[in-house]
Structures are given as C-alpha cells and as structure tokens.
SEVO-225932 format. One record per atom (N, C-alpha, C, O): atom name; x, y, z; residue number from 1; residue in one letter. Coordinates in steps of 0.05 Angstrom, whole numbers. Layout:
% residues N
R   atom       px       py       pz    nr   rest
R     CA        X        Y        Z   NUM      A
...
//
This chain:
% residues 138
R   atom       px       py       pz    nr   rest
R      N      -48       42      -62     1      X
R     CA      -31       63      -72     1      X
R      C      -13       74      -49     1      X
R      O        9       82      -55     1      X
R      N      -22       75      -25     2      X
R     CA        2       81      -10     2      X
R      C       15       63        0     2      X
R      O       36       71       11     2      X
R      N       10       39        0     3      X
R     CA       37       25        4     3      X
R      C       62       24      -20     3      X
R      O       87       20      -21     3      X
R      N       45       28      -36     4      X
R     CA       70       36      -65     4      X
R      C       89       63      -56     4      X
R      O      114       65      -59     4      X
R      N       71       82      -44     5      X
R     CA       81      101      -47     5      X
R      C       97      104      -23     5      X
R      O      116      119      -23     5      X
R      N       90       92       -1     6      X
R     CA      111       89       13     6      X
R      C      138       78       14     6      X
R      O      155       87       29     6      X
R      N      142       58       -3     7      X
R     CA      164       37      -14     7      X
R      C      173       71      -41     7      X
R      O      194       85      -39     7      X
R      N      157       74      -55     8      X
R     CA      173       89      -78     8      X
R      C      183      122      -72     8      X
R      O      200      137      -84     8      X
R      N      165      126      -49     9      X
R     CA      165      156      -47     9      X
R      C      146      176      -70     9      X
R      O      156      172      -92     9      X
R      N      130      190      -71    10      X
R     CA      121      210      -96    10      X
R      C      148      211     -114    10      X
R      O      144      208     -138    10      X
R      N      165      213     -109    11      X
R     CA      186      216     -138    11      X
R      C      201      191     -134    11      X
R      O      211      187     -112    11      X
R      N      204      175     -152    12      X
R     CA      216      153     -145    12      X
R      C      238      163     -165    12      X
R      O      237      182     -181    12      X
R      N      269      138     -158    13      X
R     CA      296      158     -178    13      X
R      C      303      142     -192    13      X
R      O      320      148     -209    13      X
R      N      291      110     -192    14      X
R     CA      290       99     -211    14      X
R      C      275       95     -229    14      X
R      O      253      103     -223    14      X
R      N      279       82     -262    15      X
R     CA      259       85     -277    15      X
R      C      245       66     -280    15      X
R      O      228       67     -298    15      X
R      N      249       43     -263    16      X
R     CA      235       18     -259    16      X
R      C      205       37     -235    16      X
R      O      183       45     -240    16      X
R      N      217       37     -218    17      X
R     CA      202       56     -196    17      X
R      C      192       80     -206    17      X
R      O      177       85     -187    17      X
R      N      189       97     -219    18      X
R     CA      168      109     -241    18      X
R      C      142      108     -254    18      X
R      O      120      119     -253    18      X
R      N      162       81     -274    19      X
R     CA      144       65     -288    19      X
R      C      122       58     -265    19      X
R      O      100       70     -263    19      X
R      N      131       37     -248    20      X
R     CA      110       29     -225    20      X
R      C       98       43     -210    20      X
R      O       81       32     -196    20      X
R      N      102       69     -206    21      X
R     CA       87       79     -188    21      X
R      C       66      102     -207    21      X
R      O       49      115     -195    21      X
R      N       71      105     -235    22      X
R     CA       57      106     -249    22      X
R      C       26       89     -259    22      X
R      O        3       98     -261    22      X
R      N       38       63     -264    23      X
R     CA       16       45     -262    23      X
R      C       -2       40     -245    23      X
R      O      -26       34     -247    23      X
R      N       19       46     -215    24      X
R     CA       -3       46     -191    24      X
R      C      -23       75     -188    24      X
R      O      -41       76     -170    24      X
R      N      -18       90     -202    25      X
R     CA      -33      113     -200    25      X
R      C      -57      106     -220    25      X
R      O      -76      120     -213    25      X
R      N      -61       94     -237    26      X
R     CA      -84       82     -250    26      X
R      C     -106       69     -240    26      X
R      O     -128       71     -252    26      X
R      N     -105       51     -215    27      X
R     CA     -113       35     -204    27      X
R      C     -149       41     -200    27      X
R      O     -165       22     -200    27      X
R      N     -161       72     -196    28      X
R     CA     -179       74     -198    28      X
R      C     -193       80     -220    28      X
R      O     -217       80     -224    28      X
R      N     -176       83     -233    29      X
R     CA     -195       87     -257    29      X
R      C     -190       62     -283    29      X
R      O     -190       69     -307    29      X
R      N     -187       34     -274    30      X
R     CA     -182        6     -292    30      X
R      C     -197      -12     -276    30      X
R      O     -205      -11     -252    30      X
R      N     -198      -30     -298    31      X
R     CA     -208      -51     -283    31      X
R      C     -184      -64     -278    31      X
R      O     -161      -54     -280    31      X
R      N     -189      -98     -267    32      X
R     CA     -175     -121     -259    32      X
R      C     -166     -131     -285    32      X
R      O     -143     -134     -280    32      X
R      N     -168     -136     -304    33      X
R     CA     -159     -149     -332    33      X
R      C     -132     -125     -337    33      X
R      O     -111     -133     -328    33      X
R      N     -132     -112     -344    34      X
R     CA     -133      -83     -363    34      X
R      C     -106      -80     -340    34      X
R      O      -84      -75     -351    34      X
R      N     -104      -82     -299    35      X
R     CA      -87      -74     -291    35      X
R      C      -62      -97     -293    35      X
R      O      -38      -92     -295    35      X
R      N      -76     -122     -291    36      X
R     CA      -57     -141     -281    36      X
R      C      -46     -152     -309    36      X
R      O      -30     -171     -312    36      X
R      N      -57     -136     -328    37      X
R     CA      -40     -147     -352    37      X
R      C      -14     -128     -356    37      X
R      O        8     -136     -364    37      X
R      N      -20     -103     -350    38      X
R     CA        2      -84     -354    38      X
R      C       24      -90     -327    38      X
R      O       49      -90     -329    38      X
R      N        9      -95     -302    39      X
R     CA       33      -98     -282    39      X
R      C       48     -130     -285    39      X
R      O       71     -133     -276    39      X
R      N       38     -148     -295    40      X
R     CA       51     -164     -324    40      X
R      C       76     -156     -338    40      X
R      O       99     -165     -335    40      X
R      N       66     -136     -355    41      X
R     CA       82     -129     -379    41      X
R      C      100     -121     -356    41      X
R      O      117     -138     -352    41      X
R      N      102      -95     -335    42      X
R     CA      117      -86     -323    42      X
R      C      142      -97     -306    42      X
R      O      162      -85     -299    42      X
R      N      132     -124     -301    43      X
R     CA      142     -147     -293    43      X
R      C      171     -159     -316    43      X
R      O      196     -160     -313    43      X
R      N      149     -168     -342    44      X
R     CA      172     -175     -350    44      X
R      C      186     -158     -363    44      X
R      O      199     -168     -381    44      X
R      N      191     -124     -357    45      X
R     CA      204     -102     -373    45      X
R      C      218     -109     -354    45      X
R      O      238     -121     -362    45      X
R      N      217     -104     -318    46      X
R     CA      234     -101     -303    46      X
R      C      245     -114     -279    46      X
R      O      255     -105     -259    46      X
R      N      237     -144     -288    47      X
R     CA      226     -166     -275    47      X
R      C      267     -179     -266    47      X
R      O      272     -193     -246    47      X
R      N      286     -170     -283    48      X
R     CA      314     -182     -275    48      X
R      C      326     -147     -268    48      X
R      O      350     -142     -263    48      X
R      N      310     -131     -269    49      X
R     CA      325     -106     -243    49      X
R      C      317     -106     -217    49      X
R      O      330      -95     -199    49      X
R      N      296     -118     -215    50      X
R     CA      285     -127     -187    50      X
R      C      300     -150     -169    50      X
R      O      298     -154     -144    50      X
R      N      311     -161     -183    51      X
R     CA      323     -189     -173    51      X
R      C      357     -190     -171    51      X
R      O      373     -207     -165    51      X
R      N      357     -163     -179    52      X
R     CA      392     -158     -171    52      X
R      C      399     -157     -152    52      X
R      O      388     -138     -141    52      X
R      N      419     -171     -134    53      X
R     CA      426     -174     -108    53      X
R      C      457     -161     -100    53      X
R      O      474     -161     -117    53      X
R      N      463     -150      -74    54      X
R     CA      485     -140      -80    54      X
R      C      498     -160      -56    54      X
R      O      485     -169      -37    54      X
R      N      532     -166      -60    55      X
R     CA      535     -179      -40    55      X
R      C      552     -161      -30    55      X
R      O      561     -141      -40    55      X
R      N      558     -173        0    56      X
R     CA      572     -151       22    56      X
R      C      597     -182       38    56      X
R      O      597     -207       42    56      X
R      N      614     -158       39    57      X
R     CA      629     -182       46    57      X
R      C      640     -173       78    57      X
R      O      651     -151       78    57      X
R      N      638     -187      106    58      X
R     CA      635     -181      130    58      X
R      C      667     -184      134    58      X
R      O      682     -195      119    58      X
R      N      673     -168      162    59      X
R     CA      694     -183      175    59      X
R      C      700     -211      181    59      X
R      O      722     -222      181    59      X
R      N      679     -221      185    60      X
R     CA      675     -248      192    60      X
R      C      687     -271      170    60      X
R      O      697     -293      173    60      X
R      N      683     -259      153    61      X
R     CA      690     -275      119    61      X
R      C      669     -282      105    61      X
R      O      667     -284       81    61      X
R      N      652     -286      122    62      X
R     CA      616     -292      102    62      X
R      C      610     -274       86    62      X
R      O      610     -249       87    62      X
R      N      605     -287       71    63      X
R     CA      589     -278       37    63      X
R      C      557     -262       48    63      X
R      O      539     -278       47    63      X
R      N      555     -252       51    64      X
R     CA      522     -242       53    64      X
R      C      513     -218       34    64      X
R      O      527     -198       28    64      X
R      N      484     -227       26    65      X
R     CA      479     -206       -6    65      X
R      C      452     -201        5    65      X
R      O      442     -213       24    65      X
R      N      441     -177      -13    66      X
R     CA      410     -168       -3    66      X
R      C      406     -160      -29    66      X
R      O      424     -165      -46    66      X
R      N      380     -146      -37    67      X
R     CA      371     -142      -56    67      X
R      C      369     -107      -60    67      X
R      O      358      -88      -49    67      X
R      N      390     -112      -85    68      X
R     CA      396      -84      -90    68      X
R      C      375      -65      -86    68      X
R      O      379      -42      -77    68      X
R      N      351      -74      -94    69      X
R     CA      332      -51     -103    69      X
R      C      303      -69      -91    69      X
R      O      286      -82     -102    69      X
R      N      309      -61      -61    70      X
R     CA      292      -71      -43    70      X
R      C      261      -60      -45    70      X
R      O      241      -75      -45    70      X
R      N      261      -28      -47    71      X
R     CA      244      -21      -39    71      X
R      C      226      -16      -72    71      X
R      O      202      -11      -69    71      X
R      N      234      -16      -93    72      X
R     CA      217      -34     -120    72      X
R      C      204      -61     -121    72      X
R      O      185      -68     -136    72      X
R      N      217      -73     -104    73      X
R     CA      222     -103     -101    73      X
R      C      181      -99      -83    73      X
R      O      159     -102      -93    73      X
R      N      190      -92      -57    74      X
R     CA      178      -83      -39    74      X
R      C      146      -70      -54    74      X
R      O      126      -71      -39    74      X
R      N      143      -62      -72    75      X
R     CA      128      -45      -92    75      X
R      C      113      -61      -91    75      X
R      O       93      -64      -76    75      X
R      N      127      -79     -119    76      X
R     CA      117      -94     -132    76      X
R      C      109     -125     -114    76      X
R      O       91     -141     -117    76      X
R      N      119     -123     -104    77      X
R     CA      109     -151      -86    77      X
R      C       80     -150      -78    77      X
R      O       65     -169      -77    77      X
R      N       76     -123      -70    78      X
R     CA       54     -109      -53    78      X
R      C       34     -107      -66    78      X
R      O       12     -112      -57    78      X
R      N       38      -98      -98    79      X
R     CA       11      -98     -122    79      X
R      C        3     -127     -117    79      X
R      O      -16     -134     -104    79      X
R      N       30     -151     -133    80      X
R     CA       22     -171     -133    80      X
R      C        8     -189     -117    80      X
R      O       -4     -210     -124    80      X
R      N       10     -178      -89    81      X
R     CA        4     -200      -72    81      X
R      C      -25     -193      -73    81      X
R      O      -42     -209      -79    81      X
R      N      -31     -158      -63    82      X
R     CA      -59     -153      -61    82      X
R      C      -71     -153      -82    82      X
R      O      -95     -145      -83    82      X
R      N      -59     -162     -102    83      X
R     CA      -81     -161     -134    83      X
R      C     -110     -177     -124    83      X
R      O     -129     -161     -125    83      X
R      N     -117     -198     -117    84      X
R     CA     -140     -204     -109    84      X
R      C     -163     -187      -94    84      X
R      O     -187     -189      -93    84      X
R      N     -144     -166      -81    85      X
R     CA     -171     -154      -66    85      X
R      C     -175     -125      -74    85      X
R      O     -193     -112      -64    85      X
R      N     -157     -116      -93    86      X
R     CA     -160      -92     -100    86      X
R      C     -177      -83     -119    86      X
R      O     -176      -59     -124    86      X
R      N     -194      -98     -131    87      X
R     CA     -219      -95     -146    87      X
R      C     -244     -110     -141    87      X
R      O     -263     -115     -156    87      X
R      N     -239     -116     -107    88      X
R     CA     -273     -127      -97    88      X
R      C     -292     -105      -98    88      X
R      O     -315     -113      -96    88      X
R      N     -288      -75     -101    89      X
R     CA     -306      -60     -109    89      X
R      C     -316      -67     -138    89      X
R      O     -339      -57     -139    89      X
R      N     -311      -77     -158    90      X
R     CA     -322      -86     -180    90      X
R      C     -325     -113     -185    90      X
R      O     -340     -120     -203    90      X
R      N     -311     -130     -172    91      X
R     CA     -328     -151     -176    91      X
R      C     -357     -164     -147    91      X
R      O     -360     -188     -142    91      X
R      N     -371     -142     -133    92      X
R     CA     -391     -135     -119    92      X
R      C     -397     -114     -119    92      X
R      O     -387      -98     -103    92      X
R      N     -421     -106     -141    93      X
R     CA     -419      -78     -139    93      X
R      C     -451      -71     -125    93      X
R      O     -458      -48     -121    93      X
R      N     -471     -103     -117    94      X
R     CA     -486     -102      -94    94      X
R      C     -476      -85      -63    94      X
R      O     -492      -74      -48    94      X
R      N     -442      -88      -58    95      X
R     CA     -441      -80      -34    95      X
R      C     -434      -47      -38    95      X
R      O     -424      -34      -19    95      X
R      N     -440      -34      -61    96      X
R     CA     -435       -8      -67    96      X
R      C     -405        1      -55    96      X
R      O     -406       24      -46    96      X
R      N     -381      -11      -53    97      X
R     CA     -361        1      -44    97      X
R      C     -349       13      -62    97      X
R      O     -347        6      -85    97      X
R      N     -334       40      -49    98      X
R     CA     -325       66      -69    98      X
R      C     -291       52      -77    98      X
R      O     -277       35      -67    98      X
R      N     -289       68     -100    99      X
R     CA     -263       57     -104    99      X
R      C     -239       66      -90    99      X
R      O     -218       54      -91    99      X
R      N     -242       88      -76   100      X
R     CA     -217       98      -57   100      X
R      C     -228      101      -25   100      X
R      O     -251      103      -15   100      X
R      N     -208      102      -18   101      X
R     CA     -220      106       22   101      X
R      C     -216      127       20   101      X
R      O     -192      126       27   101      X
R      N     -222      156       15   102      X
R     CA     -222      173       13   102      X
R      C     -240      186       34   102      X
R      O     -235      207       46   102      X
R      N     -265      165       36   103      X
R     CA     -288      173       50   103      X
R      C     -283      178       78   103      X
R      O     -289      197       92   103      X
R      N     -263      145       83   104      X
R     CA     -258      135      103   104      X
R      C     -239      151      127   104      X
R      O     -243      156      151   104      X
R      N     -217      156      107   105      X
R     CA     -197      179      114   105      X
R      C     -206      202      133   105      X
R      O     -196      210      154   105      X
R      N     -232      212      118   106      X
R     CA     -245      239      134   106      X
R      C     -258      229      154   106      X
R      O     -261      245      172   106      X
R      N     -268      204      157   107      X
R     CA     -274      194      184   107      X
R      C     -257      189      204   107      X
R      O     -258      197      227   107      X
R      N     -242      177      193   108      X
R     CA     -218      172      216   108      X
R      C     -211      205      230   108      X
R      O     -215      211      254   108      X
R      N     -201      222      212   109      X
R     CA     -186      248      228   109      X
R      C     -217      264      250   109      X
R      O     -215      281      267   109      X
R      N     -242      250      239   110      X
R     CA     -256      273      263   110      X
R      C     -255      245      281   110      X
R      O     -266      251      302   110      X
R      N     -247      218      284   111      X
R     CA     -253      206      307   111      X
R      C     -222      216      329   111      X
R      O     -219      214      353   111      X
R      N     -203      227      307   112      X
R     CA     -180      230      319   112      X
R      C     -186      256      342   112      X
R      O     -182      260      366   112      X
R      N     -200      273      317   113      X
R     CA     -202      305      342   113      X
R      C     -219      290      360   113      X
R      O     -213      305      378   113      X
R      N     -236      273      372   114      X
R     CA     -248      274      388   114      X
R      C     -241      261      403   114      X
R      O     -250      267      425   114      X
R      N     -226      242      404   115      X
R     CA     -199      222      420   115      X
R      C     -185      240      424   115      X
R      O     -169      233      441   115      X
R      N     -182      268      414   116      X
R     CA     -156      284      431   116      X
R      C     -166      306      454   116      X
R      O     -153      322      468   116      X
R      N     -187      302      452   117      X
R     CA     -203      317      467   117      X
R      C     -198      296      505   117      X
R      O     -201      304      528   117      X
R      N     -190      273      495   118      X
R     CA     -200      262      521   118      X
R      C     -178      242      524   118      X
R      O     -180      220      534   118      X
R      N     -146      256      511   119      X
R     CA     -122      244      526   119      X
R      C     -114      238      544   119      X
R      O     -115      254      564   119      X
R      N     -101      208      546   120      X
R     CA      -81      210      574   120      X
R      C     -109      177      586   120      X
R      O     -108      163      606   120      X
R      N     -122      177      571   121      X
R     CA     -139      149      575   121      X
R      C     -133      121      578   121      X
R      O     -120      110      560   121      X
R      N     -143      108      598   122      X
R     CA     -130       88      612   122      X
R      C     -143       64      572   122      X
R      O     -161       71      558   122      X
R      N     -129       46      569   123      X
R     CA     -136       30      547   123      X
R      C     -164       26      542   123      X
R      O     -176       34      522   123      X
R      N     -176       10      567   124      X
R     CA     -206        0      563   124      X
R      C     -229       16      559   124      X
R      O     -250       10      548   124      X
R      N     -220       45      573   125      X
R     CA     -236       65      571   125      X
R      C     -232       75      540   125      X
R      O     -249       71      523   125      X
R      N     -217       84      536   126      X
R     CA     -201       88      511   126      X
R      C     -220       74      486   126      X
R      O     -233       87      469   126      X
R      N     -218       44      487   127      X
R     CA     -231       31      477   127      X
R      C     -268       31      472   127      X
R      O     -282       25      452   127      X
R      N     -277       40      501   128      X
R     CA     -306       52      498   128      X
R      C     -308       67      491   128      X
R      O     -330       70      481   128      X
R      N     -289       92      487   129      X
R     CA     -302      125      474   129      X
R      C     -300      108      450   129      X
R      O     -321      104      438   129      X
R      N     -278       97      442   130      X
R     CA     -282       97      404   130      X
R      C     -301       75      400   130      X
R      O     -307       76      376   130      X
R      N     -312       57      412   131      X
R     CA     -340       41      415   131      X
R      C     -359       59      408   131      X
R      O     -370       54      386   131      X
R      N     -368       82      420   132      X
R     CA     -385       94      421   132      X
R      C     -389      114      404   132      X
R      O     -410      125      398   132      X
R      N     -365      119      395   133      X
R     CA     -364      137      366   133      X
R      C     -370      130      343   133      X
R      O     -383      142      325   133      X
R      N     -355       96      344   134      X
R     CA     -361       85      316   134      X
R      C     -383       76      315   134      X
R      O     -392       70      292   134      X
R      N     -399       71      339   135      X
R     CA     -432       55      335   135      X
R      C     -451       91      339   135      X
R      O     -476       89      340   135      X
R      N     -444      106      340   136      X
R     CA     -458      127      329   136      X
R      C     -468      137      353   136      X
R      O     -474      161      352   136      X
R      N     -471      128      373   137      X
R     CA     -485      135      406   137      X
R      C     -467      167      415   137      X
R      O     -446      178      407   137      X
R      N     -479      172      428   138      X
R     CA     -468      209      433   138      X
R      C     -477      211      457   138      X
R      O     -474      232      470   138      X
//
C-alpha cells in the first residue's frame, strides 16, 4: 500500500488513480482470489488509459514519447508484479504473519531513537549497535 501511495499520492486526480488506490486500500481485509480478480476487472476498465503515450518532439528532430500517465502505470505495475507475495500471510498461516507491518514500523522508530543517540558513527560500528539491538543484547 505504500508503494501505491507513493506513485498515487492519498488523493490521486485521476479517476483511474482513485479507482486504484481504492482497491489498494482493501488489501487487508481480502483474500488473493477476491483481490486479483477485481485488480483484473480494474485492468481491463483502465487497462488502454494506462498505455497512452505522449510524444515530444526535440530540437534534434527525434520523435521521443513516454507514458502519459506514468505514475498509474507505476501503481499498477507494482500490485501486479507483487501479487505473489502479498498474501503469504494467508497462504502460511503456520508462520502466524500479521497482515500489515504495522508492528514492524514501531520497531523500526525506537531502533531509530537509539541510533540517534549515538550519531556521527564510523559504518562498522554503526553496524554493531544495530547488531545488538536487533539480536536483543543490551
């Protein structure tokens, strides 16, 4: 979800980019069937606005074109590609993984306050405090 949301922004101004960043807001609460059929449908609703290219014409005289609507493009590429790993929380639910890093997140910012505690650290050292944080030793 945040790589969507980074490509769409929270308000996206298109209504292709809406739609999609709508769907991507579902993601925890569907399964794998249920998502990849709708980001499907979504596909073929908006599957030739994605693929509009604009061309630019140089001093040089060359023809060169890019894709109008890069950062939709950009979206959706990103669901599609990670669709395989975005529901290994349900298809292993032996390894009990949560459906959002939510957990993770709050870990990361107290390893941050304590890395800022001890700025200005040469790399390798650097590399042992957060050794020693993440293996739990104090």
């Amino acid at each position: 979800m945040k790589q969507v949301t980074k490509y769409l922004t929270r308000r996206p101004k298109t209504d292709a980019g809406k739609k999609l960043r709508a769907l991507t807001l579902t993601l925890p609460k569907t399964d794998e069937a249920t998502f990849s059929a709708a980001l499907a449908a979504w596909h073929a609703k908006w599957g030739a606005f994605i693929e509009e290219k604009t061309v630019d014409e140089y001093v040089t005289g060359k023809r060169k074109w890019h894709y109008a609507h890069k950062n939709v493009r950009s979206a959706y590429r990103s669901l599609k590609t990670n669709l395989p790993y975005l529901f290994t929380y349900q298809k292993c639910p032996e390894l009990c993984i949560p459906n959002t890093t939510n957990g993770a997140d709050g870990s990361f910012s107290n390893l941050k306050k304590k890395l800022a505690a001890h700025h200005g650290l040469r790399r390798d050292r650097r590399f042992k405090v957060i050794s020693q944080l993440l293996l739990g030793a104090h």
